[in-house]
C-alpha positions as CSV (number, residue, x, y, z in Angstrom):
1,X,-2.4,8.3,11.7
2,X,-4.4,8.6,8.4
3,X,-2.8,9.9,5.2
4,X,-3.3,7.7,1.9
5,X,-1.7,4.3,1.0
6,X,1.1,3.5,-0.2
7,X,1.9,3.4,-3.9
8,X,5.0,0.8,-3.3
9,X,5.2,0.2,-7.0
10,X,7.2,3.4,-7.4
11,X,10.1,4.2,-5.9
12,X,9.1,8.0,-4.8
13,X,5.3,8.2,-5.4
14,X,5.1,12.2,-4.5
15,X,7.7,14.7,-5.9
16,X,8.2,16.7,-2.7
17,X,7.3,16.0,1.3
18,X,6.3,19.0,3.5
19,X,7.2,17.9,6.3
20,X,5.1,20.0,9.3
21,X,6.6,19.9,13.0
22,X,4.2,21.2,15.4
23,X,4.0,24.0,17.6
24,X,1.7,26.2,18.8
25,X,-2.0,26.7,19.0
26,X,-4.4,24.2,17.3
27,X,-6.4,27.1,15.2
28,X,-3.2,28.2,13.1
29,X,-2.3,24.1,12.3
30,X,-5.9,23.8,10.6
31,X,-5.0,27.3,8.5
32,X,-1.5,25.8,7.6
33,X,-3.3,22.5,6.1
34,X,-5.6,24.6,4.3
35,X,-2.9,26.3,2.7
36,X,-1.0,23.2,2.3
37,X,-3.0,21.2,1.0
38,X,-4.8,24.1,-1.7
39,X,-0.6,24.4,-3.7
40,X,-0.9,20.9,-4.0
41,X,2.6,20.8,-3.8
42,X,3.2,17.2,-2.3
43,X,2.4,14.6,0.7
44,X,1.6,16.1,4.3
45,X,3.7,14.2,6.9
46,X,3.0,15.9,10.3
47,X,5.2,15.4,13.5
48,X,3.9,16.2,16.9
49,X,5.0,15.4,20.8
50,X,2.0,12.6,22.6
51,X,0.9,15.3,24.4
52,X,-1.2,17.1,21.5
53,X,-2.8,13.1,20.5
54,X,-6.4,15.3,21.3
55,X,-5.6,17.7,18.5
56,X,-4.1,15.1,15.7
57,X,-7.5,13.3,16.6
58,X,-9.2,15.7,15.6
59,X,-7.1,16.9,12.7
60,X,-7.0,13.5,11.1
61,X,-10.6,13.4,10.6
62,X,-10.5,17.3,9.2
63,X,-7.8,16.6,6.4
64,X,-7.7,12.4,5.9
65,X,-4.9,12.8,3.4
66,X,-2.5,13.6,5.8
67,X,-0.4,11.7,7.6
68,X,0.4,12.5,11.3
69,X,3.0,10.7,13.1
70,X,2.8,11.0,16.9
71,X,6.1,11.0,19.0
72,X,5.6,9.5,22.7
73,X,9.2,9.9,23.9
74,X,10.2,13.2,24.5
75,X,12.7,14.3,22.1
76,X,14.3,17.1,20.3
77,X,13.1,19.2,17.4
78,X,16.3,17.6,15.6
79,X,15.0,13.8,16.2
80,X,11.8,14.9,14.5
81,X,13.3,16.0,11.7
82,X,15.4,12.6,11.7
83,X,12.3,10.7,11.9
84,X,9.6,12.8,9.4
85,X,12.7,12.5,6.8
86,X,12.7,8.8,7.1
87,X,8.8,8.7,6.9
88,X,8.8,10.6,4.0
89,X,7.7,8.9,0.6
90,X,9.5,11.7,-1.6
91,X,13.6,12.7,-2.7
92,X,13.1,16.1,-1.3
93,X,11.7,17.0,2.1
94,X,10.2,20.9,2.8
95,X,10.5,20.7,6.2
96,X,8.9,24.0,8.7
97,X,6.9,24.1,11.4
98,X,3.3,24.8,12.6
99,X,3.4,28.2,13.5
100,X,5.0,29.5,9.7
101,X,3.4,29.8,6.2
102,X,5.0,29.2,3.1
103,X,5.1,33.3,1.7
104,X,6.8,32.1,-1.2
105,X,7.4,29.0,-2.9
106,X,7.1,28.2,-6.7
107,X,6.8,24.6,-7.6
108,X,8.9,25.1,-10.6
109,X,11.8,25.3,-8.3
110,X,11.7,21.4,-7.2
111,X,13.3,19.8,-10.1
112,X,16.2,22.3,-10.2
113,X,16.6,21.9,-6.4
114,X,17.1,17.9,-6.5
115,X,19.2,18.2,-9.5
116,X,21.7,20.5,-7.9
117,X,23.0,17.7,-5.2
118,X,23.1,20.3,-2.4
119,X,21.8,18.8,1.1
120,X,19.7,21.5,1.9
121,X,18.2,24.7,0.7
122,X,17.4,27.3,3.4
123,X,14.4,29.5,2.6
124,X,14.6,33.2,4.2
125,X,12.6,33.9,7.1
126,X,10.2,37.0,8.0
127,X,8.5,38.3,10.9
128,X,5.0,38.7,10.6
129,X,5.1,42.3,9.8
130,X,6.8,41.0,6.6
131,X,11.0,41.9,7.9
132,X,13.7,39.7,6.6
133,X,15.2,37.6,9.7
134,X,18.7,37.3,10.0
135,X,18.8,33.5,10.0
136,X,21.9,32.9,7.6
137,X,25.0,32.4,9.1
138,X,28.8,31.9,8.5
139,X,31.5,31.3,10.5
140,X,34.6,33.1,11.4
141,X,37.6,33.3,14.0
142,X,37.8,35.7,16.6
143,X,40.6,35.6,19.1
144,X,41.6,31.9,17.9
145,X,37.5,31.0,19.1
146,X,35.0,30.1,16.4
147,X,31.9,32.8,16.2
148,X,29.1,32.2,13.9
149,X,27.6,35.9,12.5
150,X,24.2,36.0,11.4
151,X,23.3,38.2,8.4
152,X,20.3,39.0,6.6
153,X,19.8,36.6,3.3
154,X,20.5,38.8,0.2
155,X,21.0,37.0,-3.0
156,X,20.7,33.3,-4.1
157,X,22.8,30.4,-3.9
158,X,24.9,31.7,-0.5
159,X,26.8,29.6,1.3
160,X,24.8,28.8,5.0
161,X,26.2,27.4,7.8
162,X,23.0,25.5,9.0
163,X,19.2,25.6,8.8
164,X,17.6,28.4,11.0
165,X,14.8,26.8,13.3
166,X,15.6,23.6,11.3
167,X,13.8,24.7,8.1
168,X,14.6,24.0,4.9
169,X,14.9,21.9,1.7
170,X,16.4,18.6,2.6
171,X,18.0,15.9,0.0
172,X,16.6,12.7,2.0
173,X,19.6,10.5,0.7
174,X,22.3,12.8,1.3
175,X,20.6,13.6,4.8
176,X,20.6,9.8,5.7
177,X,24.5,9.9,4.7
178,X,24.8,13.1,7.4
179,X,24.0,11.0,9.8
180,X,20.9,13.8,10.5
181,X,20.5,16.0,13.6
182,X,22.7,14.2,16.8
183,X,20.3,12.8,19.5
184,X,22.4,13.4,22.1
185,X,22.5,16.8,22.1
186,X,19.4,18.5,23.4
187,X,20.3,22.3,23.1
188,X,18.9,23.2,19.7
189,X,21.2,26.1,18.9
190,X,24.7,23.2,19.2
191,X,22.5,20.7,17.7
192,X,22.2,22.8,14.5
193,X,25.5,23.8,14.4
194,X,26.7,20.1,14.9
195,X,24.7,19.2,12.1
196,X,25.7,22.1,10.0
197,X,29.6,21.9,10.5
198,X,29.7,18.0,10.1
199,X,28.1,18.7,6.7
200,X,30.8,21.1,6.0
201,X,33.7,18.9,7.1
202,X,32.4,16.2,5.3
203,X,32.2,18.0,1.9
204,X,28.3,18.7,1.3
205,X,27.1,21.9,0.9
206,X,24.1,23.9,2.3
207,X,22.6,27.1,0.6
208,X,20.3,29.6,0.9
209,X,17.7,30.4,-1.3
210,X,15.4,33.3,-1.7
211,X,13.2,31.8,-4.0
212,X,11.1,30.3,-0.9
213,X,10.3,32.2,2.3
214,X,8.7,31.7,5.7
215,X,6.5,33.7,7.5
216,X,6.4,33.6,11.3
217,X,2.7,34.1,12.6
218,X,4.3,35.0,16.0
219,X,7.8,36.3,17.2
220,X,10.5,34.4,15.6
221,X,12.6,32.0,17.9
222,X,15.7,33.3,19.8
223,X,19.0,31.1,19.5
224,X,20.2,30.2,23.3
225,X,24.2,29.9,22.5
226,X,24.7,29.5,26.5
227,X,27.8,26.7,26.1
228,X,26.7,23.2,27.5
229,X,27.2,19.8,27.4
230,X,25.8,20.1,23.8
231,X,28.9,22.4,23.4
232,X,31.1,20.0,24.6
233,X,29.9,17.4,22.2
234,X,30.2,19.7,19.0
235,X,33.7,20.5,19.8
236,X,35.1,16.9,19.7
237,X,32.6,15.9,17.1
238,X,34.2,18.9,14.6
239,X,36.7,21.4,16.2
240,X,39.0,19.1,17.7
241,X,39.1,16.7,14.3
242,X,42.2,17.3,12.6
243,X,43.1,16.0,8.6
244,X,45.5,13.7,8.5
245,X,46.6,11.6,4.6
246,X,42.8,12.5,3.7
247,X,41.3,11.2,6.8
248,X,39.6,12.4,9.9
249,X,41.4,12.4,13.7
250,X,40.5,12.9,17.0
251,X,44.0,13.2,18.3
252,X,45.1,11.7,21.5
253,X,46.7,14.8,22.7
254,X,43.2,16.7,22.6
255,X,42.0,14.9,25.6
256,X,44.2,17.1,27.9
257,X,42.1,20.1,26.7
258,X,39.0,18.6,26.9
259,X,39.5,17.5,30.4
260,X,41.0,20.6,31.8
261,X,37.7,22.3,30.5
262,X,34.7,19.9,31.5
263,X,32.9,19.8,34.2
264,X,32.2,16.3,34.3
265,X,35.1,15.1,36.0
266,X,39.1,13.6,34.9
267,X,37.3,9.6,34.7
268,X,34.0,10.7,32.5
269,X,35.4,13.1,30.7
270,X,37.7,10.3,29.7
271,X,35.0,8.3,28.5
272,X,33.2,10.9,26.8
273,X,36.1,11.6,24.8
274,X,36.9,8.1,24.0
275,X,33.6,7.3,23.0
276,X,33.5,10.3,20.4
277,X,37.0,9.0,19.4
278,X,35.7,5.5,18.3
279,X,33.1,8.0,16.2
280,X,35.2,10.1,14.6
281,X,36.9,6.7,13.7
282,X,34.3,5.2,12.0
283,X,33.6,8.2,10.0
284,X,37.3,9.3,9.0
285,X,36.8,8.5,5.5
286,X,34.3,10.9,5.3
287,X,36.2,14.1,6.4
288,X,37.1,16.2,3.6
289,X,37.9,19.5,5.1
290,X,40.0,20.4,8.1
291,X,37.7,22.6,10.5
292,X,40.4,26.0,10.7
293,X,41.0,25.9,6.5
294,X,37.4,25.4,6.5
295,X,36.5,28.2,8.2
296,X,39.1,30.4,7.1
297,X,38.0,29.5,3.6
298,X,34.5,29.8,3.9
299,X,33.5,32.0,1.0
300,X,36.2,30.2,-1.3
301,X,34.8,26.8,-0.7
């Protein structure tokens, strides 16, 4: 729905997307536009569920240079990301959602951004009584399990582990090659994390960035870590790959683990694992980094 046309001539016609997910009430969407649309920044995509179509009406006909893209299926925050990065018309995508404000961004910072090659930029977060959030994380052993500690941002250019609440600055190539945010895991907390470790296994790099923050206009959202099928899927996807002559494998021998811990059942449990096998195959040549040196090597990377 609305938004301008299409300057196909160019390649990239706008310099940076901001990329809006929706949430939240209707009066604090019409501020964000306002705001939006006054740093003149880049194109307005907006993603929303069918649900809201009443509200988009009406907001397509308050700001007619946005474009709002209406999703009927019911999906996760992670598939609308996936599909606002395809939509956009720009090499970088600010992606954040509804209920934040940008606090802080210069536009001077877009060119050095895209020239660096990193996947994604992480902005730091606030509450609305202006307190850093700790929404940077890294990762770390702890009694031979992986734990992911979240710290308050400090200085620029540290190595993250995944974008908090999905925000950030993304690189749309290198976030095609990622393979994006995995549909098939609905928990949010073990999407992200999917997301963010593939990226590390696979050699691209996500920082933080405390050139740009967000501003929460309510209470800040609380990561759910509860282990679920989502877990299950992150763990053969990434913990369970092992480096072999510079490629990625999902060893055989893993299955026995996997099976003695799921609660799915010996036969589907089988085909889960197989399934995520014939993944990991097609992706082996992009593994770069065995998950434990990884991890143990986190600040070295």
């Amino acid at each position: 729905m609305g938004g301008p046309r299409w300057d196909r001539i160019r390649r990239y016609p706008f310099p940076l997307t901001v990329l809006v997910l929706g949430r939240g009430d209707r009066l604090f969407k019409g501020e964000l536009l306002k705001d939006l649309q006054a740093r003149g920044i880049g194109e307005i995509l907006w993603v929303e569920g069918d649900q809201t179509a009443a509200d988009m009406d009406s907001l397509a006909h308050d700001f007619p240079d946005v474009r709002f893209l209406l999703v009927k299926a019911p999906a996760t925050a992670g598939e609308w990301v996936n599909v606002g990065i395809e939509e956009s018309r720009a090499p970088l995508v600010l992606v954040l959602w509804s209920d934040t404000r940008l606090s802080r961004f210069p536009p001077s910072s877009i060119g050095p951004f895209e020239k660096s090659g990193s996947l994604c930029w992480l902005p730091t977060a606030r509450t609305p009584r202006d307190e850093l959030i700790p929404s940077w994380q890294a990762p770390q052993w702890k009694k031979r399990r992986l734990s992911v500690s979240f710290r308050i941002p400090r200085k620029e250019g540290e190595r993250v582990l995944f974008p908090f609440d999905y925000c950030g600055i993304y690189n749309r190539e290198k976030f095609a090659q990622s393979g994006g945010y995995d549909r098939a895991i609905a928990s949010a907390y073990w999407q992200k994390l999917d997301f963010g470790f593939r990226c590390l296994l696979w050699g691209e790099n996500l920082f933080g960035t405390t050139g740009i923050s967000l501003t929460y206009t309510g209470g800040p959202p609380e990561e759910d870590t509860t282990p679920d099928a989502g877990y299950k899927l992150f763990w053969l996807k990434n913990l369970a790959v092992q480096l072999r002559r510079e490629t990625g494998v999902l060893p055989v021998v893993k299955i026995l683990d996997y099976m003695l811990h799921s609660d799915t059942g010996p036969l589907y449990a089988i085909k889960e694992f197989r399934a995520v096998r014939g993944w990991v195959r097609t992706h082996r040549f992009r593994f770069r980094r065995d998950p434990r040196q990884a991890i143990e090597r986190w600040e070295g990377i």
